[in-house]
N, C-alpha and C positions, 0 to 999 in steps of 0.2 A: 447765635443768629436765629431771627425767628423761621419758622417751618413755612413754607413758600405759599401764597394764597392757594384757593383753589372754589369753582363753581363761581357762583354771583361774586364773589369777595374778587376775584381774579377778573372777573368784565369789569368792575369797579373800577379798580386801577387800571385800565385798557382803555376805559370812557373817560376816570379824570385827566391821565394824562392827555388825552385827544383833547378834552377839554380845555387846557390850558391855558390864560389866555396869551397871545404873542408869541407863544413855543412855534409854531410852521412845522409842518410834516416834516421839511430833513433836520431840522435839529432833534424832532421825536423821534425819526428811528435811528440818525448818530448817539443819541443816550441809550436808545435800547441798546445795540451795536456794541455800547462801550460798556452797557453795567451790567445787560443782561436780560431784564424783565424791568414792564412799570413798578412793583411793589421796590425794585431794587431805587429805581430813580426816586422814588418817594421819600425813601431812606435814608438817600445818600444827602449831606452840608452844604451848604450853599459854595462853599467854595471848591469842591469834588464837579460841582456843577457846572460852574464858569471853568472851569478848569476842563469841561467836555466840548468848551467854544458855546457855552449858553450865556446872555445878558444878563447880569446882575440882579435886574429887578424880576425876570422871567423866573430865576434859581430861586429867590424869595418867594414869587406865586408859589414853586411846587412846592418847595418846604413845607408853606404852611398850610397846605392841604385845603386850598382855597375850592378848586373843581369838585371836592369829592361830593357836596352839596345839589350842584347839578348834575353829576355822573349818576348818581341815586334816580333824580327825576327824568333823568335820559333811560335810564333801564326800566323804568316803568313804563316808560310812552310805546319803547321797543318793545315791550311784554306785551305790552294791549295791542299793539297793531300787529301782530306774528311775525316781527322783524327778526329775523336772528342778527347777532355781531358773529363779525369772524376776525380775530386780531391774525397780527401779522407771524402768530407760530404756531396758527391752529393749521395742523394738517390740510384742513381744505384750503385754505389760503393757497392762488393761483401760483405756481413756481415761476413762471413766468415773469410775471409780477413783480415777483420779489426781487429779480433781479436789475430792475429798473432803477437807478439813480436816488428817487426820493420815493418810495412804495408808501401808499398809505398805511399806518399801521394798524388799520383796521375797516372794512367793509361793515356796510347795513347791505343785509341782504331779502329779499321779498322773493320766493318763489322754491326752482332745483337749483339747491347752492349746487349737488351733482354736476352739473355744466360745467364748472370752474373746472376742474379737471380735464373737459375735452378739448379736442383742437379748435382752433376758433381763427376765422377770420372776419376782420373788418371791414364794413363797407358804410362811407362815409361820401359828405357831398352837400351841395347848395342847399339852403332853406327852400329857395327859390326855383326852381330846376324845370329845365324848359319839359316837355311832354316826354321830347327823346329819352333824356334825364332817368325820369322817373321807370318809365320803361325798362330802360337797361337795369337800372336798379332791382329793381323788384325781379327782372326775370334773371339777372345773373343769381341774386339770392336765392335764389327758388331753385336754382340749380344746384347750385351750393350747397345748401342747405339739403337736399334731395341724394347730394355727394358722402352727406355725412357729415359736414363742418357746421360749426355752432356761427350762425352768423352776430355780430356783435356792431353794436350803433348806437346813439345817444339819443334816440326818440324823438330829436328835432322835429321840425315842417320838411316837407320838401324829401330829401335823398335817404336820410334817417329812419323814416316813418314808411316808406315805400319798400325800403331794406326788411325791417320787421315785417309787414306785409307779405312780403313774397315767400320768407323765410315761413312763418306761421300759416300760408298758403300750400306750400309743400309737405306740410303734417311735420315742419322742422322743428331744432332750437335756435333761442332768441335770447341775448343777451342783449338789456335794458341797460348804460353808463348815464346816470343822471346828473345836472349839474347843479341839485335840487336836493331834500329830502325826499328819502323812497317813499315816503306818503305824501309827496305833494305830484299834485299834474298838473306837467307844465312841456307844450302848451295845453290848453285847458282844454281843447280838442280831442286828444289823443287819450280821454279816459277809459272810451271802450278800447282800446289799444293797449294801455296801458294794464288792462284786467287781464284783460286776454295771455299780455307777456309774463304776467304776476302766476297764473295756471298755469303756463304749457312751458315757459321760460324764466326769465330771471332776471330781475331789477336789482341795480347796485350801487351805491353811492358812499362816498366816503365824506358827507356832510351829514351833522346831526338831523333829528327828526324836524321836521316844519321847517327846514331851514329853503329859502326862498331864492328862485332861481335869480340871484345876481348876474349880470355880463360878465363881470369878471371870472366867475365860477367855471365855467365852457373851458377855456384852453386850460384851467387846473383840469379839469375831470378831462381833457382830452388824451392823457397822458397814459391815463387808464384804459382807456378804447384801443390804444396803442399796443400798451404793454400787458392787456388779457391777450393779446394775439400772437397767431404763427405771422401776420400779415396784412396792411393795410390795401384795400380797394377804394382808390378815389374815381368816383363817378362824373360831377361837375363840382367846379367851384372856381370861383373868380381868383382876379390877383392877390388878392389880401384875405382870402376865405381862411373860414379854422379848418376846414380839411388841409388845405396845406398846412396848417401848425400840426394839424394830427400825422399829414405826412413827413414832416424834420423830424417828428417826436419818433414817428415808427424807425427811422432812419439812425436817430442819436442812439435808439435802443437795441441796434441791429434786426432789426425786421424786414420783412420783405416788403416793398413798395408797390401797386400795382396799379394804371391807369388808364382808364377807359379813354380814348380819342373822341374828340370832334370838330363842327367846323373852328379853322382859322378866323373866322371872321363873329366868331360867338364869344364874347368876353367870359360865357359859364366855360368855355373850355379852355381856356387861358391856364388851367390851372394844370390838369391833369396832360395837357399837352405841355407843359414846362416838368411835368416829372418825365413823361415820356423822352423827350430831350436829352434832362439828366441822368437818366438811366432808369428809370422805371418800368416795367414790364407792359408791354402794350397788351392788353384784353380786349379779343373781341367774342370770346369764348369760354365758359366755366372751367376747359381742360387747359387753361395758357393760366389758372391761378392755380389750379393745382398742380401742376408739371412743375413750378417755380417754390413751389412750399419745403419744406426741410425733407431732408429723406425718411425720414420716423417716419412725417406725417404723411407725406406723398404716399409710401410702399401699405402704411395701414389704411388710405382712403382707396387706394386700388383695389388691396386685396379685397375688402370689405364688398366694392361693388364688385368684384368681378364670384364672389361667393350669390351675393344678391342673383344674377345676371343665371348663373348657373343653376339656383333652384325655382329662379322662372322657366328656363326653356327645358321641355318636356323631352323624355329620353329618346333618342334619336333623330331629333331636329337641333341637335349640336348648333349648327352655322346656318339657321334660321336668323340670326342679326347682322346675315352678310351686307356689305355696307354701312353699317354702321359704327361709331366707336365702340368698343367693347366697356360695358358699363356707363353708357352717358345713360343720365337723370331722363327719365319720361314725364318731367312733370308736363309738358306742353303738348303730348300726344293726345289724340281722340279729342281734338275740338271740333265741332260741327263746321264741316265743309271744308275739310281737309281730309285726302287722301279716298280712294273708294268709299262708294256707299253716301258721300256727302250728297244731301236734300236741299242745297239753297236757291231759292230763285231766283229767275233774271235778276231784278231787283237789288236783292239782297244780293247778287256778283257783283254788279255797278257797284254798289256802297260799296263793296267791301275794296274795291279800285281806286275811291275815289278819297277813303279815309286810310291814309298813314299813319306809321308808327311813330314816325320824326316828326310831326309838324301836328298841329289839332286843326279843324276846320270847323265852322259854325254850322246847328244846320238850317240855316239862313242859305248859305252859302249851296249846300247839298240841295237845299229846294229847288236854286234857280239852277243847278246842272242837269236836273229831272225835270222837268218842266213838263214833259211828259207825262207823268204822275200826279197826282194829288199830295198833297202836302200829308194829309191821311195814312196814304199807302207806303209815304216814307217813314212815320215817327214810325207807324206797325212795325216795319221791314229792320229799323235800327232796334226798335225795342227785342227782335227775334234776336239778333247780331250779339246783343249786348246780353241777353239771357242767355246765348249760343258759347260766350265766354271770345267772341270773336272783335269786341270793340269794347270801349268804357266810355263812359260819359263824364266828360268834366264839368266844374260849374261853370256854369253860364251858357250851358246848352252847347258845348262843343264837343266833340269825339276825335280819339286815337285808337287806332288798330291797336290790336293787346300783340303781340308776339308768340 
């Protein structure tokens, strides 16, 4: 028997097998499964093959060692762009993961494979996501992430992208599931975004390099957003949204469900109110996802903050945090004109009354409520707001209060 690959010769056989063409991820890791390693499947007769429930002409591709040609020029592309592979028995390979149905057998990865190891929850949702939406998004992440959980999303428009944001807002991590090559960006938006997550966090895809974001690709790579998690977070999404296919997946996978409410009357909440229903954890708070996570993960996100908590407050002001949770996230403390010491003006109270969290308003609209003002003294007043960290500005000159 030959002596078992090993270094490059061993990604080889990890790329051609991925490579192959018609094989499908669960017949790839049913041959691994059954023979052992790709060098073994390579090895083994065409009829050992069918014999593992593979198509006749698929057994002949591998026989005759048709992939290992592009597996070569796949390792060079991964070598020039600092991709590492992680096949499905390399130690960092997510355990999690693994135990999922059809795992891929093997990750491209761009950034701290490190993360794969920690706890992660997903927060996932509309392309489209009304103001509220994005809102909740971002600052549930940012809580989260501030908790100690690797937030995890597929870099979409919309609930995706606003997830990363909040997460890499909090000084957090970020896990990147693409339904793309990790060197492709997509959408073409989200580059500085995507750099950002590549530094501080970690892009993954289980499609070769340049490979292009197909529709069909999303509910394959959804499965992985799922199963890197302690737990899925749906934000909005319609009746037929891929958050709900991420939410069955988290479900079929034993994970935890968890869904943010909204109006009855808003078809983006359609979604997350029919998990709710079904039993899905209603959130309207960072401690109602983690109260609901595993006991491993819960007891070490506690300890952790309540360690945190304790070498903040200075010796003998113990219950100095009286009323409050014991270890909630401060990302949202010390914004301008909140709590003593706040400096806003009339003005700038108005605005801040007059712009919501839930709804955006033109300021068209803010002009004729000020009428008393100059149009002037309001952009000044929003531009303080919005430098204060107290409003954002969406396109088209409309604004929502930040939370």
């Amino acid at each position: 028997m030959a002596s078992p690959a090993s270094g490059r010769e061993a990604l080889l056989y990890w790329l051609a097998l991925h490579l192959v063409p018609g094989l499908g991820t669960s017949n790839a890791v049913k041959l691994i499964r059954r023979l052992g390693s790709p060098e073994r499947v390579f090895h083994a007769s065409v009829s050992e093959l069918v014999g593992c429930g593979v198509r006749a002409a698929v057994a002949q591709s591998i026989v005759s060692g048709v992939s290992f040609e592009e597996a070569a020029a796949e390792a060079d592309r991964v070598r020039a762009a600092g991709v590492e592979i992680i096949p499905l028995h390399d130690p960092r390979y997510p355990a999690h993961l693994k135990e999922i149905y059809d795992p891929p057998i093997l990750l491209y990865a761009r950034g701290r494979t490190e993360l794969l190891a920690e706890s992660k929850i997903a927060v996932v949702g509309s392309r489209r996501p009304s103001p509220y939406g994005t809102a909740v998004a971002c600052k549930l992440s940012e809580e989260l992430a501030t908790a100690g959980l690797v937030i995890v999303s597929g870099m979409a428009r919309g609930i995706d992208s606003a997830a990363h944001h909040g997460a890499l807002r909090a000084g957090g991590a970020t896990i990147a599931v693409l339904g793309c090559g990790v060197d492709v960006i997509y959408p073409s938006e989200n580059k500085k975004l995507a750099a950002e997550i590549a530094a501080r966090g970690l892009i993954v895809s289980e499609f070769p390099m340049g490979s292009v974001a197909f529709p069909q690709n999303f509910p394959i790579r959804n499965r992985i957003i799922s199963g890197l998690s302690d737990g899925v977070l749906v934000v909005e999404g319609a009746q037929y949204s891929g958050s709900l296919i991420t939410a069955r997946l988290a479900l079929d996978q034993g994970r935890e469900v968890f869904a943010v409410p909204g109006s009855i009357i808003s078809k983006l909440s359609w979604g997350p109110n029919l998990l709710i229903k079904q039993g899905a954890t209603l959130v309207q708070q960072w401690q109602d996802v983690v109260e609901s996570l595993p006991e491993p993960v819960r007891g070490a996100i506690w300890r952790a903050l309540q360690e945190k908590l304790q070498q903040q407050v200075l010796p003998g002001v113990g219950d100095s945090t009286s009323g409050e949770s014991a270890g909630a996230p401060a990302a949202s403390e010390g914004r301008a004109g909140e709590g003593p010491g706040s400096a806003l003006s009339p003005l700038e109270k108005r605005l801040l009354g007059l712009v919501q969290a839930d709804a955006s308003i033109h300021i068209d609209a803010l002009i004729g409520q000020l009428d008393e003002n100059s149009p002037s003294e309001i952009i000044a007043a929003l531009c303080e707001l919005e430098l204060a960290g107290q409003i954002r500005q969406l396109p088209g000159k409309s604004y929502v209060r930040v939370w």
